[in-house]
N, C-alpha and C positions, 0 to 999 in steps of 0.2 A: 626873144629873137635868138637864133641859134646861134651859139661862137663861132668864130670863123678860126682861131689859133693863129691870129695873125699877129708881127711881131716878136716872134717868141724864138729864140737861138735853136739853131739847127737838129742840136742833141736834147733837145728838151723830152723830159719823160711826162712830165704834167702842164698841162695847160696853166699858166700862173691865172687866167683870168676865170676859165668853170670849172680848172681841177682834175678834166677828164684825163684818163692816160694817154699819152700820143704813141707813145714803142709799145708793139703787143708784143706778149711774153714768143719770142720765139719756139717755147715749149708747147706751146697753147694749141688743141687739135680741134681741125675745122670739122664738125659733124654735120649733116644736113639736120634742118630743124623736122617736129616732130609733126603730126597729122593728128587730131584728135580722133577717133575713131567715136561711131553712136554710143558706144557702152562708156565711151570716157576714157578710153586709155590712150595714154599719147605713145605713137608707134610710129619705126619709118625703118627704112634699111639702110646701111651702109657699106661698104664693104672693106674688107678686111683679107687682105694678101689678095686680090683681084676675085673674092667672092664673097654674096652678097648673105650680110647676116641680119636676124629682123631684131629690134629692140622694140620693147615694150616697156611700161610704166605707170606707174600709175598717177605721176604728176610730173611736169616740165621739167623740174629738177631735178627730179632721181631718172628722167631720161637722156639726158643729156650728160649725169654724172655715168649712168651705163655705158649710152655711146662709146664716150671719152676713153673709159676703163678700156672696152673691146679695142676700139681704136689702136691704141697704143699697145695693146697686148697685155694688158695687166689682169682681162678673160681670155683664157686661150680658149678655143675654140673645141669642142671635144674630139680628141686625135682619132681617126679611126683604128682600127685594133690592124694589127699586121696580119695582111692579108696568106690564106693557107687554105690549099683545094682542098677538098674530101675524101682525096687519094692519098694525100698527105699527113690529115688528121687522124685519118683510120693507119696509118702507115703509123705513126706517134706512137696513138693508144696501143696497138699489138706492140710495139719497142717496149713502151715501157711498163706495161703489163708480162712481160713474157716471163718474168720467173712467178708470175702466180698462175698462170695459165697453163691449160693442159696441155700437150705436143699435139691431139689432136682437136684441142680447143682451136688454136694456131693455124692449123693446116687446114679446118673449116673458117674461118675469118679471114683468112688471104683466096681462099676461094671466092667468097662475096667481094673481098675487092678488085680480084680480078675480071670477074663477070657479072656482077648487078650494079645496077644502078652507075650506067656505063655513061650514058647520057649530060652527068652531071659533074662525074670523077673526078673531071680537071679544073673546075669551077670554084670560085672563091667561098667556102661552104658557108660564111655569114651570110653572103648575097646572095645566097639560094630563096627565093620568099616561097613561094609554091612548093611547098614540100608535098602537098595532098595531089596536085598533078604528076608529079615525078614519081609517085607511088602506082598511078591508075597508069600510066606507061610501061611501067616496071610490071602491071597485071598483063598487059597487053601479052607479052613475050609467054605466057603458058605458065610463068613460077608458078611454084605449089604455095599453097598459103600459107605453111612450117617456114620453107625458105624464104620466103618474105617476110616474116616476121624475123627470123634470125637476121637478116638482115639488116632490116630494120634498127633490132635492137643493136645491130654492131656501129650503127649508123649516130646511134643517138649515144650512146658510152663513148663515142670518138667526140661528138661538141661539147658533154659535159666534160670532158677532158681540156674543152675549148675555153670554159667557161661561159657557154651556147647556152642560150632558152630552149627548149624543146617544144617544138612546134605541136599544137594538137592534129592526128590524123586520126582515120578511121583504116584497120587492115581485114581487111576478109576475114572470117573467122576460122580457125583450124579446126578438121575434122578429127577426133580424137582415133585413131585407127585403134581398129581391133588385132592385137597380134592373135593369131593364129596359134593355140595350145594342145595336147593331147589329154583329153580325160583322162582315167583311172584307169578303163580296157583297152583304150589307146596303147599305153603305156605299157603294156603288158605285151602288145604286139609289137611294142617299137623294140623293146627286149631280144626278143625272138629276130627280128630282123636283123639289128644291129653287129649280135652277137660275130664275133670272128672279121667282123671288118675293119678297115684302120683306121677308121676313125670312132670306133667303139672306147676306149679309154677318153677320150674329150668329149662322148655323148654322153655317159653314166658322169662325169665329173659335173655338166651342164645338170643331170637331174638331180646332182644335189643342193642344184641352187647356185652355183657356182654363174660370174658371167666370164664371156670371152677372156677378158685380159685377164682376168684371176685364174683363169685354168691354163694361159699360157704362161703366167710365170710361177706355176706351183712345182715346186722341186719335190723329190723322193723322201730329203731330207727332212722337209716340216710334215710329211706322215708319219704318225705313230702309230703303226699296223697291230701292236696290244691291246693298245687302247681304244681303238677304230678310232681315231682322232685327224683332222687334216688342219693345219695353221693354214689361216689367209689371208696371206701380208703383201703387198707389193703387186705391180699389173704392169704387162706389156702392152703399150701401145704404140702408134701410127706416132710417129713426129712429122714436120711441115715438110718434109724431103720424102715423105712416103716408105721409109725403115722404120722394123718395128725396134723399139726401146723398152730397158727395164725403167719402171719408176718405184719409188720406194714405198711410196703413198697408194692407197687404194683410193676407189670413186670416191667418197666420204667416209667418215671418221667412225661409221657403222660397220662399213664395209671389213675391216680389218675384224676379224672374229677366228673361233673356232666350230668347226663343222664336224657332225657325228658322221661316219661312215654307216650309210643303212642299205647300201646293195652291198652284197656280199659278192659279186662276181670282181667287185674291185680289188680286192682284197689278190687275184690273182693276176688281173691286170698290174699293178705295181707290185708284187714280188719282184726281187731280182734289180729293178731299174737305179737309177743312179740317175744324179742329175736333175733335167728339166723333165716335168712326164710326158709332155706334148710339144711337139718341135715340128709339127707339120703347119702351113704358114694358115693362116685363120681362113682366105677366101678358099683353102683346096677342102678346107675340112668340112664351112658350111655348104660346099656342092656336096661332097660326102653324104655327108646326114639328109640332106634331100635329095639326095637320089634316093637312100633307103628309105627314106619314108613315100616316094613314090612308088616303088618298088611295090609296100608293103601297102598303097593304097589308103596312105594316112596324107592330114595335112602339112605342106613344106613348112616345116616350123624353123628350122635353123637352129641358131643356138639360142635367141632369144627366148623362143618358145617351147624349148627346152627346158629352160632357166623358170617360165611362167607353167610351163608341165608340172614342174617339183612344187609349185603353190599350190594348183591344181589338187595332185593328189594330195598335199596335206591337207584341205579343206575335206577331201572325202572319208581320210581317215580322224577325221574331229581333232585337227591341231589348231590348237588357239592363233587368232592372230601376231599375238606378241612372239610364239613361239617360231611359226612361218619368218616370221620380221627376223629376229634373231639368227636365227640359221641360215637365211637368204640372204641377209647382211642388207637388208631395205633399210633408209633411214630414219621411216615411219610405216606405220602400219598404215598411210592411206592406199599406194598401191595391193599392196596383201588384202586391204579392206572392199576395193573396188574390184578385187579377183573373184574373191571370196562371193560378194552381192551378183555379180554376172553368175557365176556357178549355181548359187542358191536363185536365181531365177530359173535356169533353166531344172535344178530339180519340180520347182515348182509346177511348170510346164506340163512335165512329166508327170507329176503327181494328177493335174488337172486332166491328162489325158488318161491317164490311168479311171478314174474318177467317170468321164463321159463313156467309156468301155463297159462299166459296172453298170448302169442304166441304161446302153444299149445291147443287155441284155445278152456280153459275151463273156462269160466271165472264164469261159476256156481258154483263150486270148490272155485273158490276167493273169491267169494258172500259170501259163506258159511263160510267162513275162513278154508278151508281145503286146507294145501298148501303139503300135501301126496299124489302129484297125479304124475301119470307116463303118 
């Protein structure tokens, strides 16, 4: 029969007659009991600050000793991480990246965040889940697939900054463009055009490999006009305010070299100068140089291809590619190496049509070097 506790003085902690406890521990926390689930684990929820948390276990005891634990708070619950949009974490990463980064590293990475991925910008960037929809939105709008990726990648350098998983996506694939170079007799005509116009001293600097910011900040001083020698140390670029700046540093640690002087007309162009050689601002110079090359009925090359003209002819006059690398200040021979294989296809081309001309039976045509015969 069951005790009834009758009897027994008002403060009584145990039953004198079965023992049981009559005061429960004031400390003692009421958890809902547990549910066995088919696999056998004992489960139920509770809640914990007005939300509901599941426990599991694998036996009566150690669920009830979890409950208890959670209960009480002796499992904190995992805090969520302090919430920070994507305009903000990319705002971070550029702060505290800016003294490795380049002024026009900067002033393209505030461009993405002020115009891509606009959609999302203010949003709490852990809680973004669909990253693969917010990229095919972001297709919608026309971006090119370079800017999308740059993007992108400024996108994901900001959550590892987060301490973010990187979501897997898939991006358009980039088309590698062809810049636009002048052959050997190109070259020859761009001479002749060039010649006497003012932006002639920052063309022949470009054909010798030279890029943009390195021919804007090459002074008088680091030519050695004995020697035919030019130092190429240091580059002006674009900082995030759209001025250009000295930096002391070249593109990469290649970059920084010395270059042979091999046009001789330079040698006249810098007599006399003092100073910076070229101080006209970079977008009047490349209208410059494309206009003379349209002039001259050549391709608008600009200064890049300029820059890819001066590989151009060394590959036709048999310079090694380590040599090209060197002089150009590339930091590997694979661009040099990818010039060089486009060039030697198209001799080959040539060579084959030379070749189809011989067994059709014109060989006056070949005499002549006219390999445009049908």
């Amino acid at each position: 029969m069951k005790c009834k506790h009758e009897g027994l003085p008002a403060n009584a902690v145990f039953c004198c007659w079965c023992g049981k406890k009559l005061i429960k521990d004031k400390t003692e926390v009421k958890v809902p009991a547990p549910r066995v689930l088919p696999s056998g684990t004992f489960f139920n929820q509770i809640t914990v600050n007005g939300k509901r948390v599941p426990i599991s276990a694998a036996s009566e005891q150690e669920y009830y000793a979890k409950a208890r634990a959670a209960k009480t708070g002796l499992i904190e619950a995992k805090k969520a991480a302090p919430k920070i949009t994507l305009g903000a974490a990319i705002d971070s990463y550029i702060e505290s990246n800016s003294n490795v980064l380049s002024p026009s590293t900067i002033k393209a990475y505030k461009s993405y965040r002020k115009y891509r991925f606009q959609s999302v910008i203010d949003k709490d960037i852990s809680a973004i889940q669909n990253w693969q929809k917010v990229i095919n939105d972001e297709m919608v709008e026309e971006i090119s697939p370079k800017t999308l990726a740059n993007s992108w990648r400024l996108i994901t350098a900001s959550m590892r900054a987060q301490n973010l998983n990187i979501p897997e996506v898939s991006l358009p694939k980039v088309a590698k463009a062809q810049r636009p170079w002048l052959d050997y007799e190109q070259i020859k005509d761009f001479l002749k055009a060039v010649e006497g116009s003012d932006c002639e001293l920052a063309a022949l600097l470009a054909l010798h490999g030279l890029r943009l910011s390195e021919l804007l900040a090459i002074t008088a001083y680091k030519v050695d006009i004995k020697k035919g020698l030019m130092e190429i140390s240091g580059a002006m670029v674009f900082n995030p305010e759209g001025e250009l700046i000295e930096k002391a540093t070249n593109k990469n640690s290649s970059s920084q070299r010395i270059v042979h002087i091999v046009i001789p007309r330079l040698y006249d162009l810098i007599e006399g100068k003092e100073g910076r050689l070229v101080t006209t601002h970079p977008n009047t110079l490349r209208s410059q140089i494309n206009a003379v090359c349209k002039a001259a009925g050549l391709p608008l090359v600009g200064f890049h291809g300029l820059r890819h003209s001066f590989a151009s002819l060394a590959y036709h006059l048999g310079w090694s590619e380590m040599t090209t690398m060197k002089e150009g200040g590339w930091s590997n021979t694979q661009t040099v190496h990818n010039i060089y294989t486009h060039l030697a296809t198209q001799d080959q081309n040539a060579d084959i049509e030379k070749m189809k001309a011989f067994f059709s039976n014109k060989p006056a045509q070949i005499a002549n070097g006219n390999t445009n015969v049908t």
